[in-house]
Phi, psi and omega in degrees: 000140181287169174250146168323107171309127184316309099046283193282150161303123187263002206220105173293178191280134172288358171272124169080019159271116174218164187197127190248098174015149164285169183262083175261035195226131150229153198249177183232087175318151171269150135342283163240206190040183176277144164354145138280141178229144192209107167343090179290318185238144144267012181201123183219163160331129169259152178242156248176097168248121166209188202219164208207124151262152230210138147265209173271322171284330195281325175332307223282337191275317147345284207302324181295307175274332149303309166286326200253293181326277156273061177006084148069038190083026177280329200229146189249154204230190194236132182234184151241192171290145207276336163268325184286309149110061159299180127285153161222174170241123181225171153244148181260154206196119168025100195252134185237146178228127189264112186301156163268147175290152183105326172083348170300333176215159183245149165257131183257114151237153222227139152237092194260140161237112197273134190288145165269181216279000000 
C-alpha cells in the first residue's frame, strides 16, 4: 500500500480540522413518536477535514500522487492520524487548493477517511 509522501507537509494545520465518528446507527420513522434506532455496523469510517499549507512545488508532487499513486482516490494509503499520529490506512476524497496572497503557497484541504482498523 503507498505511503503518504514523505515530500509533504507530515503535520496539518489546527485551523479548519475537524473529525467526525462512523455514522453506525440506522434509524426508522415511526407513525408517531421518535425514530427507532438501531445499530447497523460495528465498525466504520471516521472522516477527517483538514488543510495543509503547500509550496507550488510540494502542489505539483501532491497532484502526482494523487492522479498517479492513488488513481484519483481509488486506492487508499497509510498516514499516521493527524492528532493521535497513530498509523492508519485512510482514503482521499475531493482535495481542493486555495492561493495564498503573493500566490507562492496554497492551503490543500484534505477530506480523509480513515479505514477501520
Amino acid at each position: 500500500m503507498p505511503s503518504w509522501p514523505s515530500e509533504l507537509p507530515q503535520y496539518v494545520l489546527v485551523d479548519g480540522y475537524q473529525e467526525a465518528p462512523p455514522e453506525l446507527l440506522a434509524e426508522t420513522e415511526m407513525d408517531a413518536g421518535p425514530p427507532a434506532s438501531r445499530r447497523r455496523f460495528t465498525v466504520g469510517e471516521t472522516t477527517i477535514a483538514c488543510r495543509l499549507a503547500i509550496t507550488t512545488a510540494e502542489k505539483a508532487a501532491f497532484e502526482a500522487f494523487f492522479r498517479d499513486t492513488l488513481k484519483g482516490g481509488a486506492i487508499p494509503f497509510d498516514w499516521v492520524h493527524p492528532v493521535s499520529r497513530a498509523p492508519v490506512s485512510m482514503q482521499l476524497r475531493r482535495p481542493r487548493y486555495t492561493p495564498e496572497p503573493g500566490g507562492a503557497t496554497f492551503i490543500l484541504a484534505l477530506e480523509l477517511r480513515v479505514q477501520p482498523a
